[in-house]
C-alpha positions as semicolon CSV with decimal commas, in nm:
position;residue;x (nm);y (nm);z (nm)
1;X;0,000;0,000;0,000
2;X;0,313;0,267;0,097
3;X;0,422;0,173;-0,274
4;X;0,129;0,273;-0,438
5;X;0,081;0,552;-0,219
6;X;0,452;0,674;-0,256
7;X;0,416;0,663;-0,662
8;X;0,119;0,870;-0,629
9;X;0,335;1,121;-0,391
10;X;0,586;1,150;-0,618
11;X;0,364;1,227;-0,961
12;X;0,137;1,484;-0,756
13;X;0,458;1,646;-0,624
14;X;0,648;1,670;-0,933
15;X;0,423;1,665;-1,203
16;X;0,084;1,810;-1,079
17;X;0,171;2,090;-0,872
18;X;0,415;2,272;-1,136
19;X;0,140;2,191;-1,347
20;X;-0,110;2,343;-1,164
21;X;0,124;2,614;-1,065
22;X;0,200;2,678;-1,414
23;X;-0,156;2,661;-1,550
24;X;-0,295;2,868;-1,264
25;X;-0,022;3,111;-1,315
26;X;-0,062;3,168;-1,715
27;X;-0,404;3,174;-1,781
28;X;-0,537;3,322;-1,469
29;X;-0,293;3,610;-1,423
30;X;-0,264;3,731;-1,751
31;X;-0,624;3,801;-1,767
32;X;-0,651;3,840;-1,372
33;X;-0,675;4,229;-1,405
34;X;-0,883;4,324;-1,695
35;X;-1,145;4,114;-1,543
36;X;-1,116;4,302;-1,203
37;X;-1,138;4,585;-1,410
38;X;-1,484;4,494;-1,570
39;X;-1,644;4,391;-1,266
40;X;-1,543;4,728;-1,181
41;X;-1,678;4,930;-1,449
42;X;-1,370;5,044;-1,614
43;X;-1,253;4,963;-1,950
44;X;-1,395;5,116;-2,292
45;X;-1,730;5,112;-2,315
46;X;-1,843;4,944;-2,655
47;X;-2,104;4,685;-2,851
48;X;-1,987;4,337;-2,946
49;X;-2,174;4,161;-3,252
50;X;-2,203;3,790;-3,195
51;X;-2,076;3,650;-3,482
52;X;-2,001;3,257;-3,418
53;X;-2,064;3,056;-3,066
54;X;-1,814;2,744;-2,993
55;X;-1,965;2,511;-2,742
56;X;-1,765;2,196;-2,617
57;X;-1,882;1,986;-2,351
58;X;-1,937;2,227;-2,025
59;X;-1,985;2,579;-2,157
60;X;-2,082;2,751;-2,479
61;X;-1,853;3,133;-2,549
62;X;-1,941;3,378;-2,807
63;X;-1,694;3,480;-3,074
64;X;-1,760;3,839;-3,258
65;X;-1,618;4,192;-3,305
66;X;-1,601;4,458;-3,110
67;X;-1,668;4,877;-3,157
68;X;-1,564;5,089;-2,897
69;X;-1,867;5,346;-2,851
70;X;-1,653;5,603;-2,939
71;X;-1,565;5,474;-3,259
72;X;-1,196;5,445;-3,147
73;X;-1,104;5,120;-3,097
74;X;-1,219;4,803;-3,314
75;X;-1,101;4,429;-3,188
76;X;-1,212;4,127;-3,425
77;X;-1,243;3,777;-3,342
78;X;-1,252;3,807;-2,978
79;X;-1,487;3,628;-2,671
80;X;-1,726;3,803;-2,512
81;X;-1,647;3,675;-2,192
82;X;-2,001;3,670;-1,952
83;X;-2,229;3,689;-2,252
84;X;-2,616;3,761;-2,166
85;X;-2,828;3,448;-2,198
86;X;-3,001;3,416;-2,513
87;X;-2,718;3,591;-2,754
88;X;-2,789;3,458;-3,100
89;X;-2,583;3,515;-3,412
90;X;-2,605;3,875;-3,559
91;X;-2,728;4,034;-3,201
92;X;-2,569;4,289;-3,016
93;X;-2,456;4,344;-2,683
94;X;-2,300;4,603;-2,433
95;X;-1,934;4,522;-2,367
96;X;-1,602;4,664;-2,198
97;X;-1,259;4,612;-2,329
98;X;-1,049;4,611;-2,065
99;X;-0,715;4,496;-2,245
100;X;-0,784;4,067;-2,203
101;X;-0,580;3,869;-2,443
102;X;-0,829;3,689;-2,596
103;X;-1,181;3,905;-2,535
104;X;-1,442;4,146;-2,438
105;X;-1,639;4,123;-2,116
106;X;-2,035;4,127;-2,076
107;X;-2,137;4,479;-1,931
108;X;-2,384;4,312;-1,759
109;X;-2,156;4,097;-1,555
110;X;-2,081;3,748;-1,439
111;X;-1,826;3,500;-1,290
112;X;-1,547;3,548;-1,488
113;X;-1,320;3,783;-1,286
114;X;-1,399;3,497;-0,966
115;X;-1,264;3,258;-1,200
116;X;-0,929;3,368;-1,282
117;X;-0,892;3,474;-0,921
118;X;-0,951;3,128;-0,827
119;X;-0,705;3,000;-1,103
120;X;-0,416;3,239;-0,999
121;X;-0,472;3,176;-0,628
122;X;-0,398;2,797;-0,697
123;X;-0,130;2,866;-0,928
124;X;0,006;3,084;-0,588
125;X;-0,096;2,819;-0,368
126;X;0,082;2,513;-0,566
127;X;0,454;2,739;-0,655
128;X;0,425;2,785;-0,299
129;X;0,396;2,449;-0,197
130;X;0,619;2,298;-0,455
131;X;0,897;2,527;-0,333
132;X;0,841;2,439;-0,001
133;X;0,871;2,068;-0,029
134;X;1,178;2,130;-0,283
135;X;1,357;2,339;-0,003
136;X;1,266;2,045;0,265
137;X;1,380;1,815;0,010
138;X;1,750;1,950;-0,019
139;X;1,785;2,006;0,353
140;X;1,680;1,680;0,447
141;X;1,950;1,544;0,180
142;X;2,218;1,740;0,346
143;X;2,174;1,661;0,710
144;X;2,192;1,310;0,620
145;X;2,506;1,355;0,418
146;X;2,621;1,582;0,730
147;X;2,667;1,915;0,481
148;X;2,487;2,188;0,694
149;X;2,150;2,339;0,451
150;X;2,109;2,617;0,336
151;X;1,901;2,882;0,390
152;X;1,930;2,723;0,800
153;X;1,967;2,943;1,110
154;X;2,329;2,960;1,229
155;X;2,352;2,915;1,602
């Protein structure tokens, strides 16, 4: 049972939580801020036209252009993150670009910005972790080769 255990251990350790570190990291920060901003109310106020919905197994997103209300700032091909139930292609809706990679967000607002705070907090949690069982690791190795560790208090 320790055997199967141990293997398990070891993959989580060094596989899963860089993974998860890495994953949470990348696409939850990037995006971590212009979605704060939205549920905020900042960003450029605009429209986004709905011009093609992708839908995989768990959730559908919107794909379509966006028009800053001013007239200033066009982005194609983007997601309108948030998007109102009922969105069909051709329809409008109120958006705010707030400088996300990949998309717009919903003016009339949604779960997105918890999302990517969830996301980056286990990215946070996981490096965290990982370095703290690496740093264990190597001073556990030392004392039993009798090399003092680093990073330890000198007496």
């Amino acid at each position: 049972m320790d055997k199967i255990s141990g293997w398990r251990t070891k993959i989580f350790v060094w596989i899963g939580l860089p993974a998860i570190a890495f994953i949470g990291l990348m696409l939850g920060a990037t995006d971590l801020g212009p979605a704060w901003q939205a549920k905020g109310g900042s960003g450029t106020p605009g429209t986004f036209t709905a011009v093609d919905e992708e839908c995989s197994r768990r959730n559908c997103e919107w794909h379509g252009d966006f028009v800053a209300t001013d007239g200033g700032a066009r982005r194609t091909e983007v997601i309108l993150y948030d998007a109102p139930d009922g969105l069909a292609q051709g329809d409008t809706a109120p958006a705010r670009d707030t400088g996300a990679r990949k998309g717009v967000f919903s003016t009339t607002g949604g779960s997105t910005w918890l999302l990517l705070t969830g996301m980056t907090l286990a990215g946070v949690v996981a490096a965290v972790a990982w370095a703290v069982i690496v740093v264990r690791m190597v001073r556990r190795r030392r004392q039993a080769a009798g090399t003092p560790a680093p990073f330890a208090p000198s007496h």
